[in-house]
Rosetta silent file (secondary structure, phi, psi, omega in degrees, C-alpha in Angstrom):
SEQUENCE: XXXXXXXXXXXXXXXXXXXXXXXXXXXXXXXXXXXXXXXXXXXXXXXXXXXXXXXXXXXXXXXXXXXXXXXXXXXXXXXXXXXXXX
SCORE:     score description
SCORE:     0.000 S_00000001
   1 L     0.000  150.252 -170.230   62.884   98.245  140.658 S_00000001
   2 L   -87.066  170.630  164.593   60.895   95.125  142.068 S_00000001
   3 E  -102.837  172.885 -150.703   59.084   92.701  139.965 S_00000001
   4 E  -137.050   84.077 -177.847   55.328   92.791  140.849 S_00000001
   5 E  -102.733  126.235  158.873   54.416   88.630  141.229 S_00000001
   6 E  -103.969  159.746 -164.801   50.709   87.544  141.846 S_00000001
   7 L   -86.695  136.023 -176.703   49.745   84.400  143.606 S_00000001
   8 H   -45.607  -46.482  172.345   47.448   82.584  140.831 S_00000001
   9 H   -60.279   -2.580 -148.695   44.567   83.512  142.877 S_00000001
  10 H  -111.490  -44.500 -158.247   44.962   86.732  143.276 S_00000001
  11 H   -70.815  -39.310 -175.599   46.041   87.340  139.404 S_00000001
  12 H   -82.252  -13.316  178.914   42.531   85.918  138.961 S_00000001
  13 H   -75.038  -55.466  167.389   40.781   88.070  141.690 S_00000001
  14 H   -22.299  -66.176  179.891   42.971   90.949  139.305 S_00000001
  15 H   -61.943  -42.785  149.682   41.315   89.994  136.479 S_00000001
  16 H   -13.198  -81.739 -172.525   37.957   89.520  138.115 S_00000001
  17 H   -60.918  -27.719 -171.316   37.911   93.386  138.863 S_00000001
  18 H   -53.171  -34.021 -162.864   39.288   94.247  135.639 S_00000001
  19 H   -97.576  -39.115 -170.942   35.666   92.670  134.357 S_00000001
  20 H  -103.040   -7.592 -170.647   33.230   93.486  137.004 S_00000001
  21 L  -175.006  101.073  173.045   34.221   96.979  138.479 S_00000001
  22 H   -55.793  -65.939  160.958   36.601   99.193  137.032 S_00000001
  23 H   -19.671  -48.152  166.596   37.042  101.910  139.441 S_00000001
  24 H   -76.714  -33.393  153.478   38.587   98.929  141.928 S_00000001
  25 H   -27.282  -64.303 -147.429   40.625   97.890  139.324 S_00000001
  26 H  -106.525   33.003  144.608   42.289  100.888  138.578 S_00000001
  27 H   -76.972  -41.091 -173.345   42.307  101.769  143.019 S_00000001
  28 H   -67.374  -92.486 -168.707   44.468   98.485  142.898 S_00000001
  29 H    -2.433  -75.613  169.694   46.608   99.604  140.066 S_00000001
  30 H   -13.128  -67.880 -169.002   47.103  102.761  142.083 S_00000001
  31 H   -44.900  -60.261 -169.791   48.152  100.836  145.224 S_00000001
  32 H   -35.988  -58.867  165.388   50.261   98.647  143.340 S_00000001
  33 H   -25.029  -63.448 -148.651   51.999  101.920  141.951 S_00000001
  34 H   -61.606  -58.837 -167.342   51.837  103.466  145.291 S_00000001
  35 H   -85.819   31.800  159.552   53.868  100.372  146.997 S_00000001
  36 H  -118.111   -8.220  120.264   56.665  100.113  144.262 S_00000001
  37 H   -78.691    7.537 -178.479   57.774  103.406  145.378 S_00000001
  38 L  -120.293   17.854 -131.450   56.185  103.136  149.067 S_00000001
  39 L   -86.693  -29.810  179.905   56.170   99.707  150.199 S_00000001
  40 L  -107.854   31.145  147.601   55.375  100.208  154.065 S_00000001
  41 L  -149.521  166.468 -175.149   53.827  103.815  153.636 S_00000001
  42 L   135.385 -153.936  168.255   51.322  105.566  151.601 S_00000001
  43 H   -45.049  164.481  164.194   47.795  104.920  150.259 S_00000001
  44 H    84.688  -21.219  166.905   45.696  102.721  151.643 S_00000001
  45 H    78.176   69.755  161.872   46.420  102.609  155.135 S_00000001
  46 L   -35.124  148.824  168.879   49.809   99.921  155.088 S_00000001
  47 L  -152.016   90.361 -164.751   49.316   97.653  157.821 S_00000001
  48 L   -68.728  148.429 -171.918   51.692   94.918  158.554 S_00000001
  49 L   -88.874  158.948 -161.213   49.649   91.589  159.155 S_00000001
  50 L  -126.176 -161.218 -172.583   49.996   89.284  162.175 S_00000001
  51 H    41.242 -144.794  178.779   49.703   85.522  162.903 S_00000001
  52 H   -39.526  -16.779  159.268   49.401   83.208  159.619 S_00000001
  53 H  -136.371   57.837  176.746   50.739   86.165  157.814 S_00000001
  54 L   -79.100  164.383 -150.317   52.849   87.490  159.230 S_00000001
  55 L    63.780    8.769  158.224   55.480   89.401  157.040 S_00000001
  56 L   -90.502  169.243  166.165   52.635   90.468  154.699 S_00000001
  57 E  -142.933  177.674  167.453   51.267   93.632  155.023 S_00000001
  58 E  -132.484  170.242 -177.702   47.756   95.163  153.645 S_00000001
  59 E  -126.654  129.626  179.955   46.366   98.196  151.949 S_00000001
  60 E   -72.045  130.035  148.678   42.552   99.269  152.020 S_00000001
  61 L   -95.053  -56.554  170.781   40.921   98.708  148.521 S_00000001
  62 L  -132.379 -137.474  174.981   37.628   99.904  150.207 S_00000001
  63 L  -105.932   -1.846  139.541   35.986   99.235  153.193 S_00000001
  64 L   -44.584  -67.466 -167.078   35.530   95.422  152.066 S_00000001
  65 L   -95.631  169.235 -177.455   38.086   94.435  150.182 S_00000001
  66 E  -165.642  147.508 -163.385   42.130   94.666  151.021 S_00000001
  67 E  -103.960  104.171  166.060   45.321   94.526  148.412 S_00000001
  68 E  -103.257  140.501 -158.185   47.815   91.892  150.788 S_00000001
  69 E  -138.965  140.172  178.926   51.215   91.748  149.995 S_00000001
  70 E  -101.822  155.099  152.666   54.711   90.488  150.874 S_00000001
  71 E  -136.758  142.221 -156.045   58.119   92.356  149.975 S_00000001
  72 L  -127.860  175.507  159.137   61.268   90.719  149.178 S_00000001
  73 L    -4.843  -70.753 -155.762   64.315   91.594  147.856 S_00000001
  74 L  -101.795  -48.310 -146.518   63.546   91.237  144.472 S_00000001
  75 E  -117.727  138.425  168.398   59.332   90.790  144.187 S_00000001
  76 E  -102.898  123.495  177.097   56.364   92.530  145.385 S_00000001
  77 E   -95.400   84.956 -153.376   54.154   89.292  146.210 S_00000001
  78 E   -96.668  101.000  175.483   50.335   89.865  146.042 S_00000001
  79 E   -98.778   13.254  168.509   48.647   87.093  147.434 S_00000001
  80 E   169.672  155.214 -157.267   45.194   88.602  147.313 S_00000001
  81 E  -173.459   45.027  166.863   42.523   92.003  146.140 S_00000001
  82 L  -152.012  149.371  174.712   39.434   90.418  146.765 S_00000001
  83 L    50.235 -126.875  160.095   37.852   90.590  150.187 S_00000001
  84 L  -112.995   90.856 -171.817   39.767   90.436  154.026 S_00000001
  85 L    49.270   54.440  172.429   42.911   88.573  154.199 S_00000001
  86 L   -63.730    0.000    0.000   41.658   85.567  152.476 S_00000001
């Protein structure tokens, strides 16, 4: 099983939702779920990312927001759950 590392900002975006809007909270929590047995299919519409991030991929939180993520060997990498590839 991977370990599941957030990018400081992102861990703080986490927490963010955790405070202002539960429901998106626990949609990431899903994803996250979803892409430790899933990582390029499943909820969310996977999408690997191009350019400046390339080798990330993303997941729809809604039609705002997007869960982006790298996978490595070892680590699920979340570098952001608040807005569009920010």
């Amino acid at each position: 099983m991977k370990n599941i590392v957030f990018d400081p900002k992102a861990f703080k975006q986490f927490n963010e939702w955790a405070i202002e809007d539960k429901k998106l909270y626990k949609k990431i929590v899903d994803l996250i779920d979803d892409i430790l047995r899933h990582p390029f299919s499943g909820i969310g519409k996977p999408e690997p990312l191009k350019h400046q991030l390339k080798g990330y991929w993303s997941r729809r939180i809604n039609d705002e927001h997007r869960l982006v993520y790298k996978i490595t060997e070892t680590e699920i990498v979340i570098i952001s759950c608040k807005f569009h590839y920010d």
